[in-house]
C-alpha positions as CSV (number, residue, x, y, z in Angstrom):
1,X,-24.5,20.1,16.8
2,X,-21.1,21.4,17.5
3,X,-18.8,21.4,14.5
4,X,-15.7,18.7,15.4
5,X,-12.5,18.6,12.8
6,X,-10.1,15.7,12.4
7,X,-6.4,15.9,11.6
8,X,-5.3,13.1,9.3
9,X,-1.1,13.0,8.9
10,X,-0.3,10.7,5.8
11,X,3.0,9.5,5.6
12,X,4.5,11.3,2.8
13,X,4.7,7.8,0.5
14,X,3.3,8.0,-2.1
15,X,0.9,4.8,-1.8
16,X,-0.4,6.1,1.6
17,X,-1.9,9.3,1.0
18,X,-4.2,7.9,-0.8
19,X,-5.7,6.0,0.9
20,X,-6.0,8.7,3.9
21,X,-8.0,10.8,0.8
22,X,-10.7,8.8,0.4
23,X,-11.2,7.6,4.4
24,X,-11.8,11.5,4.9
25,X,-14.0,11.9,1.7
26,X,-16.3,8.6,3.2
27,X,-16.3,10.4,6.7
28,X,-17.4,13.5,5.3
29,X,-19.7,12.0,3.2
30,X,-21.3,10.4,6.0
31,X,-21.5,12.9,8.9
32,X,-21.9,16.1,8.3
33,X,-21.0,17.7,11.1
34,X,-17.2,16.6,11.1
35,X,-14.3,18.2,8.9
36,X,-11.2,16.8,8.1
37,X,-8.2,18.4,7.4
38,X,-5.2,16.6,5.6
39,X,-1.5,17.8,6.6
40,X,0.4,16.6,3.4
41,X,4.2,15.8,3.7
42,X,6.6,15.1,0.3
43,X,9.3,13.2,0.4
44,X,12.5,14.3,-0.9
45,X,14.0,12.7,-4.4
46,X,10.3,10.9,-5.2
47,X,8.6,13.2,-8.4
48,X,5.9,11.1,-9.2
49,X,5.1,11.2,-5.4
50,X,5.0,14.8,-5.4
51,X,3.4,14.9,-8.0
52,X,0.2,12.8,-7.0
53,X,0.3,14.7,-3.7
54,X,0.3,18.1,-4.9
55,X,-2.7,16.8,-7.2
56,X,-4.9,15.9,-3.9
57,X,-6.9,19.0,-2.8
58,X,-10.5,19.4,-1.9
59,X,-12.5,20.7,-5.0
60,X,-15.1,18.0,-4.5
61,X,-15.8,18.2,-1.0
62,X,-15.6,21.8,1.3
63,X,-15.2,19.9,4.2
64,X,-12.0,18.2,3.4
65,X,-8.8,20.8,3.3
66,X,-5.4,20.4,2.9
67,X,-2.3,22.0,4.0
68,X,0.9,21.2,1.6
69,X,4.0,21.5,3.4
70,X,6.8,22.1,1.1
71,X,9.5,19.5,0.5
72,X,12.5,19.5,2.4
73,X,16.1,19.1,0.8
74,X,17.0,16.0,-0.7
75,X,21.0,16.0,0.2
76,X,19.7,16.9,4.3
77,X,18.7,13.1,4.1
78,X,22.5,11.8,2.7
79,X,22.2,9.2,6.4
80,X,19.2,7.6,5.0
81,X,20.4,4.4,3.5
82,X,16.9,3.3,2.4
83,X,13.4,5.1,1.5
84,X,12.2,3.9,4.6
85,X,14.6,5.9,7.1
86,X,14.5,8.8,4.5
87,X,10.1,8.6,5.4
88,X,11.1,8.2,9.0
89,X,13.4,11.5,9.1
90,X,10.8,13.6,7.2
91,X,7.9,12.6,9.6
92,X,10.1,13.1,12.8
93,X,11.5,16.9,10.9
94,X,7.6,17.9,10.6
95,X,6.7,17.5,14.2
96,X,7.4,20.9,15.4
97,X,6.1,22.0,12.3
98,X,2.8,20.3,13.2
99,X,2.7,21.2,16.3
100,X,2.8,24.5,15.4
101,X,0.0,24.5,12.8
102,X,-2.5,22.7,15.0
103,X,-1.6,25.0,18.0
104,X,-2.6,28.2,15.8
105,X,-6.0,26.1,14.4
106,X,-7.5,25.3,17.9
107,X,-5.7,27.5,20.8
108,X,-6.4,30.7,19.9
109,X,-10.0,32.5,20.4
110,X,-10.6,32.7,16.7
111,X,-11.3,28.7,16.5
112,X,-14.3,27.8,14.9
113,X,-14.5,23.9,15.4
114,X,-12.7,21.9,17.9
115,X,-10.0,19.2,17.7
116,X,-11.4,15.6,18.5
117,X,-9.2,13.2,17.1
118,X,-5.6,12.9,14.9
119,X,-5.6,10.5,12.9
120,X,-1.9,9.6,11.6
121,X,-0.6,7.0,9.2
122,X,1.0,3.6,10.2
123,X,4.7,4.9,10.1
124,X,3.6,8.5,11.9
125,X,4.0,7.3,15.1
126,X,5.9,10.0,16.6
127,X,2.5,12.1,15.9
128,X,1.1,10.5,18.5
129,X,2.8,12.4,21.2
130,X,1.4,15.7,19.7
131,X,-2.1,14.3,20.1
132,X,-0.8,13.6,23.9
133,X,0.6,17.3,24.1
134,X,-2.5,18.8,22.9
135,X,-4.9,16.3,24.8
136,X,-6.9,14.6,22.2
137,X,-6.6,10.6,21.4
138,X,-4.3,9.7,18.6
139,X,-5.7,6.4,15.8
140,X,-3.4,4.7,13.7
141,X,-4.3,4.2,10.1
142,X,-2.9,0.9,9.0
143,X,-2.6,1.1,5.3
144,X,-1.4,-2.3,5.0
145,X,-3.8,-5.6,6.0
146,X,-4.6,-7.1,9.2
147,X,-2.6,-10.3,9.3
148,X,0.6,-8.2,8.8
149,X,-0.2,-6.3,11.4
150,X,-0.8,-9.5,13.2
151,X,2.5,-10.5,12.9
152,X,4.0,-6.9,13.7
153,X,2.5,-7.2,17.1
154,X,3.4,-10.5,17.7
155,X,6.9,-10.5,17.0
156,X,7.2,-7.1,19.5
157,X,5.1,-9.3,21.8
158,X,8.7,-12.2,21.1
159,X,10.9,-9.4,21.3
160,X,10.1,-7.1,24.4
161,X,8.6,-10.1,26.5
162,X,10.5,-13.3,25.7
163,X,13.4,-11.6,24.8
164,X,13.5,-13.5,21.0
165,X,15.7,-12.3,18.7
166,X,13.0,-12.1,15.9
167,X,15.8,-12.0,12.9
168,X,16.6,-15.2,13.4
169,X,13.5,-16.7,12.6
170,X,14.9,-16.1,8.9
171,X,16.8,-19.1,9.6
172,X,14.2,-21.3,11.1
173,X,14.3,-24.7,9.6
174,X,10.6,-25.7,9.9
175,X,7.2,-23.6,9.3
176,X,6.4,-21.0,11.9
177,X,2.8,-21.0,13.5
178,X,1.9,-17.0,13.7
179,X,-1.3,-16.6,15.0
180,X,-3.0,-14.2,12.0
181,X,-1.8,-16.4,9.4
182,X,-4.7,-19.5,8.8
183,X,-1.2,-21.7,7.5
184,X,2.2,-22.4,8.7
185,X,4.6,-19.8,7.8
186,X,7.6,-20.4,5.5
187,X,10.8,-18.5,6.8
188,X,11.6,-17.5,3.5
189,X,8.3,-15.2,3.2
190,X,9.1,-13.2,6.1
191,X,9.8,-9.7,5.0
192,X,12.9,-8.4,5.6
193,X,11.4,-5.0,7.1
194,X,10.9,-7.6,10.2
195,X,13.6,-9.7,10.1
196,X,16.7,-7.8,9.3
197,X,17.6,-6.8,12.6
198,X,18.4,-3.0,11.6
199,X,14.4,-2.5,9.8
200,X,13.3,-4.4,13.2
201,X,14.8,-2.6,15.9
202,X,15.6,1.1,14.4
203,X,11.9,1.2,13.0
204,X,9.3,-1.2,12.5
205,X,9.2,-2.5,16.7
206,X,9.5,1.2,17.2
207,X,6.4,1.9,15.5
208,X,4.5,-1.4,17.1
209,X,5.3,-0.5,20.8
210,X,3.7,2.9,19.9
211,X,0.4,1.0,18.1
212,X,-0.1,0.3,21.7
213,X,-0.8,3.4,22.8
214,X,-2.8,5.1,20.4
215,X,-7.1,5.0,21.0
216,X,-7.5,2.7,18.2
217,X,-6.3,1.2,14.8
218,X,-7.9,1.7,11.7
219,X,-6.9,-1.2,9.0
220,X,-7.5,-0.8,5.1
221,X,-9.5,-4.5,4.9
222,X,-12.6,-5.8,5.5
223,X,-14.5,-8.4,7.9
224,X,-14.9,-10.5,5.0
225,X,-11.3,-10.8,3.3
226,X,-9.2,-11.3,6.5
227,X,-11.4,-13.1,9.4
228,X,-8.9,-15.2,10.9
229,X,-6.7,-12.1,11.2
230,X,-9.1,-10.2,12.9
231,X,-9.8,-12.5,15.8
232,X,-5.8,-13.3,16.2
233,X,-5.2,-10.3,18.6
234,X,-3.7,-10.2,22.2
235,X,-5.6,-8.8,25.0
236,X,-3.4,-5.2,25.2
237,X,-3.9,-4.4,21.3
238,X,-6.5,-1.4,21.0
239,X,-9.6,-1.5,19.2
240,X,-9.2,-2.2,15.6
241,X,-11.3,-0.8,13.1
242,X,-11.8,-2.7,9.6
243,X,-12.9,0.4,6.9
244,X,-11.7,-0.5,3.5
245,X,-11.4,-1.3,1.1
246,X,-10.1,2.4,0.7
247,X,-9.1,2.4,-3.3
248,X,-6.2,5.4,-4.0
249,X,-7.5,7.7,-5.7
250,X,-5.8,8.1,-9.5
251,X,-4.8,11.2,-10.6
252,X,-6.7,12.2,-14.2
253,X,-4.9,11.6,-16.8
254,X,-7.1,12.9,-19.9
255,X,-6.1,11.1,-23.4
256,X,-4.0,8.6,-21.8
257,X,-2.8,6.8,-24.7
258,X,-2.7,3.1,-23.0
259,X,-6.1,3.9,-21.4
260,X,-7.1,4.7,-25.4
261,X,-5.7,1.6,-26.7
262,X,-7.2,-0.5,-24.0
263,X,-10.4,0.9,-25.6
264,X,-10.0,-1.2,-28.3
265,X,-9.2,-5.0,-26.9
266,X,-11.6,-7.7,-26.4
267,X,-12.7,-8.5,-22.7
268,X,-9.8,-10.2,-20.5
269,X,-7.4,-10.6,-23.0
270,X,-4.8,-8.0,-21.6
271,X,-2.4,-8.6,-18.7
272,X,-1.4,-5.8,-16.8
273,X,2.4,-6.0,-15.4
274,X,3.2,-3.2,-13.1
275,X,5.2,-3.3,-9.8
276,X,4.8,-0.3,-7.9
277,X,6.1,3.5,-7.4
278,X,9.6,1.8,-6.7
279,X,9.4,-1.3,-8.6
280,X,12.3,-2.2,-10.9
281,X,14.6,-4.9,-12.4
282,X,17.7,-5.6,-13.6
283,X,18.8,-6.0,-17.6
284,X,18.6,-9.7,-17.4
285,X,15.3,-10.2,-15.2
286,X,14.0,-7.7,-18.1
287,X,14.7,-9.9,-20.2
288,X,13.2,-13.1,-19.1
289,X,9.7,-10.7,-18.2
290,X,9.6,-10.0,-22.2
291,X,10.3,-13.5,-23.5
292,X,7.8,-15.1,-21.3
293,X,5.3,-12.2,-22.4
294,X,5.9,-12.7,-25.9
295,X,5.4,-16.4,-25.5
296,X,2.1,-16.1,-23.7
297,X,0.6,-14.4,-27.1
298,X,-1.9,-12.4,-24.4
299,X,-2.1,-8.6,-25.0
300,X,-0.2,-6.9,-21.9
301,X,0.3,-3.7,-20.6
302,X,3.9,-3.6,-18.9
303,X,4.7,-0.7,-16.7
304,X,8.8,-1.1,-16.8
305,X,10.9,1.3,-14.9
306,X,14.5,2.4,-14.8
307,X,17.0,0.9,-12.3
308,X,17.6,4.0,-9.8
309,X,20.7,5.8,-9.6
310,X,22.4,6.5,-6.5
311,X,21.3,9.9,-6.4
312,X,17.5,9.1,-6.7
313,X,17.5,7.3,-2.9
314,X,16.2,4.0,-4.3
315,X,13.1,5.6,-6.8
316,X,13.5,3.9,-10.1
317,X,13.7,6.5,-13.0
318,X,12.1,7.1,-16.6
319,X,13.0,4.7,-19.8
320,X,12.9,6.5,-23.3
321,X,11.3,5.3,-25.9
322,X,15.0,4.5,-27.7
323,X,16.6,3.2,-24.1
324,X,13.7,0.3,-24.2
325,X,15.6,-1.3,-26.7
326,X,18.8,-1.1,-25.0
327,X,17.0,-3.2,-21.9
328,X,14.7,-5.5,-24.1
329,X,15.2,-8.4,-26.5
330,X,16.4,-7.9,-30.2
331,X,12.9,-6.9,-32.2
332,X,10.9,-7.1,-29.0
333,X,9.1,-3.9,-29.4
334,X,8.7,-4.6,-33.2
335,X,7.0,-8.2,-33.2
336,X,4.9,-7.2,-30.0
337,X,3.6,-4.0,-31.4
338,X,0.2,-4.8,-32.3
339,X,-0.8,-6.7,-29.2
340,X,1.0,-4.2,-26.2
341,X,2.2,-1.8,-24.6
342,X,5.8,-0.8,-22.6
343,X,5.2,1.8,-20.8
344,X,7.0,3.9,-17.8
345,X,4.4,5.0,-15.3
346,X,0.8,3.8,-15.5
347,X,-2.7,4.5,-14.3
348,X,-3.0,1.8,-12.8
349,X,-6.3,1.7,-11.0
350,X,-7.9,2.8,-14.2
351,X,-6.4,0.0,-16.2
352,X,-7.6,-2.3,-13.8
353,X,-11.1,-0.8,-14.2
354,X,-11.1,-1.5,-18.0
355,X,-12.9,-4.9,-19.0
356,X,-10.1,-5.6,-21.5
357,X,-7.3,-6.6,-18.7
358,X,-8.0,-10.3,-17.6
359,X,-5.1,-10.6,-15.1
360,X,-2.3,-8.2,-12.9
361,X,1.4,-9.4,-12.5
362,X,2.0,-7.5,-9.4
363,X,4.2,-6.8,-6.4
364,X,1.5,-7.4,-4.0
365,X,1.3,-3.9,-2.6
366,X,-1.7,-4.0,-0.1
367,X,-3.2,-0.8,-2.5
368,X,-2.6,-3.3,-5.4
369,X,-3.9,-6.2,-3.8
370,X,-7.5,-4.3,-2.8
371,X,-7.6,-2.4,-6.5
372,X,-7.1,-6.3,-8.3
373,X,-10.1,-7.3,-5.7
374,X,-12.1,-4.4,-6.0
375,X,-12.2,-4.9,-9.8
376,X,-12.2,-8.4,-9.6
377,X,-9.0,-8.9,-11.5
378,X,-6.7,-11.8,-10.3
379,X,-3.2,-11.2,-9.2
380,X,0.1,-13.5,-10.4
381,X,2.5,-12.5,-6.8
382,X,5.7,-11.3,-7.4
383,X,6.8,-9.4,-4.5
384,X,9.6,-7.0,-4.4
385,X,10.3,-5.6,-1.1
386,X,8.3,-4.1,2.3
387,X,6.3,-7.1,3.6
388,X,5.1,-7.6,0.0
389,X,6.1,-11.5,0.6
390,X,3.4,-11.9,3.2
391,X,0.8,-10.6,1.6
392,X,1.5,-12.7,-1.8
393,X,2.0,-15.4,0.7
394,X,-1.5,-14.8,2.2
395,X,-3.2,-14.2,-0.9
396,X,-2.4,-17.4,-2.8
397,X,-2.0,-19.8,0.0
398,X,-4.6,-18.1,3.0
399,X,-6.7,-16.9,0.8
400,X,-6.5,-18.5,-2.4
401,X,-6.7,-15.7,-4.8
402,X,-4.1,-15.2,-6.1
403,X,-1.9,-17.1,-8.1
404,X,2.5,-17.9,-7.9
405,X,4.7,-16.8,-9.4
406,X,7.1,-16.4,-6.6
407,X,6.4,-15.6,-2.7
408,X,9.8,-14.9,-2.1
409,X,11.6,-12.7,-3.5
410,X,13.1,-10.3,-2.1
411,X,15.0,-7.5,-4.3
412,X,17.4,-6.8,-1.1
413,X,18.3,-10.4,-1.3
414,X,21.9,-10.4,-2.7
415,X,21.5,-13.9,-3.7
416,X,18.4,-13.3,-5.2
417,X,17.6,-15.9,-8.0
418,X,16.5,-15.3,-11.2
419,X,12.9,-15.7,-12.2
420,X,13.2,-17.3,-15.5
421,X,10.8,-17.0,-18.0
422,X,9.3,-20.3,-18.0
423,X,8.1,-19.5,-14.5
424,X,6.3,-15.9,-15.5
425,X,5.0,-17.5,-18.2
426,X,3.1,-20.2,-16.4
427,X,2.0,-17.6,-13.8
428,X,0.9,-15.5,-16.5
429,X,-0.8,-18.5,-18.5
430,X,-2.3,-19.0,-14.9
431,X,-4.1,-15.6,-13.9
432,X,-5.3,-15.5,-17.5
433,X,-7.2,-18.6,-17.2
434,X,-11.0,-17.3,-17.8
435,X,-12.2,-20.7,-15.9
436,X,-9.9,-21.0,-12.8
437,X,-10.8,-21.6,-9.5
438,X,-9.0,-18.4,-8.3
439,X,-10.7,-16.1,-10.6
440,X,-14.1,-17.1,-9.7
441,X,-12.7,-16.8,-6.0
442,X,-11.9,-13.0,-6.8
443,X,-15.4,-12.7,-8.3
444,X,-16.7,-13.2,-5.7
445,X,-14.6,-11.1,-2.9
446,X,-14.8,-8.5,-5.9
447,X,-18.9,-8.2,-4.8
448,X,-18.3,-9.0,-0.9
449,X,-15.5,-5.7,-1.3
450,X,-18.2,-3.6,-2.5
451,X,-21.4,-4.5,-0.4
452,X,-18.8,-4.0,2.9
453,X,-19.2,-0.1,2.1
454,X,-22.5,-0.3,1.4
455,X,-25.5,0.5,4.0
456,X,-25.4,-3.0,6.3
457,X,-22.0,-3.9,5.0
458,X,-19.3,-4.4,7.7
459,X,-16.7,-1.6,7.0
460,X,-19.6,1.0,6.9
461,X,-20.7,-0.1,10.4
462,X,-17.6,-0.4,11.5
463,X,-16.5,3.1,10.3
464,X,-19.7,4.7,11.8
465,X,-18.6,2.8,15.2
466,X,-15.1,4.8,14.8
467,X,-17.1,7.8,14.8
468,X,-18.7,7.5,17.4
469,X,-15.4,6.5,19.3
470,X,-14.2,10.0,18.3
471,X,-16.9,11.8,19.8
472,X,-17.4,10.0,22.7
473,X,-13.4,10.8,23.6
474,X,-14.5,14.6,23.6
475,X,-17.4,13.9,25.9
């Protein structure tokens, strides 16, 4: 059979990558007569980002490479006002680049497989026109879940055909009815990235209007977890592909000391608090996190991060071990010593794996979200930012497994409440609860995650349906 590669483009955050990494490894791992090569971007300002992506390579697998484009200059970004448009400008700045690489793989005579397919992360929709330029179909990979992409296609179905000015939905005073949601949806769980009207129209309708052109979209869930979503679609959306769940992969980290102290805790008796790659909190939200841990008595594993500076472009920084108690209550770290952990960065996926951690207090990051299922560990919502909201919206109220502590907030929000710590404390009281409803409910999807990749399981059919898509383009 003739030997067809794949280019996959991962945006360069850090949370998206991965993802990417492992779709290829299952491809590979399936059908052998495909290769996949990765085109890996950095972004600019984001170390621990770098550093996971300069960790991916292909040591386990010869027919997954990778090309490693260097990072670009951090102060050529100084118009970015956010992470996001930082992403955007690096993705858009590495299209010629691109261009260029897959025109020396597959034009000249010296090509030893041929181009099928690109397949390019949710936010690398200007990639799509090199697929166009070079004559092979272009697939979206939707890293984040189906029912947010629902609602991405139907507010650019509000905006470009009713002419609705989708920003002010934020103001709505009832419940809105949006088709890939199973409930009414409150306006205050609308993420800003679709209502604040320069997100909406300088990138996220942007990349919607282009979903619509590409061969297909590939979405990180699974038949099982989302069905309402699935079947919520207009007519003119392409064919959607359900492959995950599609776990990050962790970077090793030999003689972790939290991983060695997890080790030695009873089962389900730790909560895990950790917020993302860019998760942070003010001094006084800090504070109420570490009375409302102490009062809980549970063992915990709290991944707390440094505020950014300006000059880090909104990517938290690095506590010392002295600057904790600069940030934390009086003796914190003392009276707690013997029952946690403060920590900066954390392996999070292989905390999660340990038996000892009973419970997550999370952001709601989709990769979050399908690790807690995956390993059958419940989730407490707190979201931060992105369209974090709606998924902590979907997962305690659609989905019921998850459960509050808030749906809402929102750390662009200048009015933004504080969470006190009689709230976290009940949510953490809550996820810890060995006999709730909502951990027997992730139990269960935690078995129903697993048997979709397995032979008969949905996402493997699914996947080996995608496959054939790509071939059958090349026909």
């Amino acid at each position: 059979m003739e030997k067809l590669e794949l280019i996959f483009i991962p945006s360069p955050l850090m949370g998206h990558a991965g993802q990417l990494v492992e779709l290829a490894r299952l491809i590979v791992n399936q059908f052998h007569h495909l290769t996949i090569t990765l085109l890996i971007m950095k972004l600019p300002g984001d170390p621990i980002g770098t550093d996971y992506t300069d960790s991916l390579d292909s040591k386990d697998h010869d027919r997954i490479k990778f090309i490693h484009f260097p990072p670009m200059d951090l102060d050529s970004f100084t118009d970015c006002p956010t992470v996001g448009f930082m992403a955007d400008a690096v993705i858009e700045r590495h299209k010629p680049i691109i261009t260029e690489v897959i025109a020396n793989r597959f034009n000249g005579s010296h090509q030893t497989s041929r181009l099928c397919a690109l397949v390019v992360d949710m936010f690398c929709t200007p990639m799509i026109d090199v697929g166009k330029e070079f004559g092979v179909p272009t697939y979206i990979f939707f890293t984040s879940n189906a029912a947010f992409l629902g609602i991405m296609l139907y507010f650019q179905i509000l905006d470009d055909e009713h002419g609705q000015d989708v920003s002010e939905l934020a103001n709505s005073g009832t419940e809105l009815t949006i088709p890939s949601y199973a409930n009414p949806v409150p306006p205050s769980v609308l993420s800003s990235v679709l209502v604040n009207k320069d997100f909406w129209s300088k990138r996220f309708i942007r990349y919607t209007r282009k979903y619509r052109e590409a061969k297909g979209i590939i979405v990180n869930t699974f038949q099982e977890l989302e069905p309402h979503a699935l079947l919520s679609y207009d007519d003119n959306t392409p064919p959607v592909y359900t492959v995950g769940p599609m776990i990050k992969p962790e970077k090793h980290t030999p003689n972790n000391e939290v991983l060695k102290w997890l080790k030695s805790q009873p089962k389900s008796t730790v909560v895990l608090l950790c917020f993302g790659s860019r998760g942070w909190f003010d001094v006084d939200q800090v504070r109420e996190i570490a009375i409302a841990i102490e009062r809980s008595g549970y063992g915990f594993i709290w991944s707390l991060r440094r505020p950014p500076s300006e000059a880090q472009k909104g990517f938290p920084g690095e506590y010392t071990d002295t600057d904790y108690n600069e940030v934390l209550p009086d003796g914190f770290l003392e009276r707690t010593a013997g029952r946690g952990r403060v920590v900066g960065w954390v392996p999070q996926t292989a905390v999660l794996a340990d038996m000892a951690v009973g419970g997550f207090v999370s952001h709601c990051g989709w990769n979050s979200v399908l690790e807690s299922l995956w390993y059958g560990v419940p989730i407490a919502t707190w979201p931060i930012y992105a369209e974090q909201q709606l998924d902590a919206y979907q997962l305690v109220k659609d989905l019921g497994l998850g459960v509050e502590i808030s749906l809402d907030y929102n750390q662009l929000n200048k009015n933004q409440r504080l969470i006190l710590a009689e709230e976290i404390e009940k949510g953490i009281r809550e996820v810890m609860d060995g006999d709730s409803e909502v951990r027997a409910k992730v139990m269960e999807m935690k078995g129903k995650s697993r048997m979709a990749l397995e032979e008969g399981g949905s996402s493997l059919a699914s996947l080996r349906q995608l496959v054939e898509d790509f071939i059958s383009c090349n026909e």
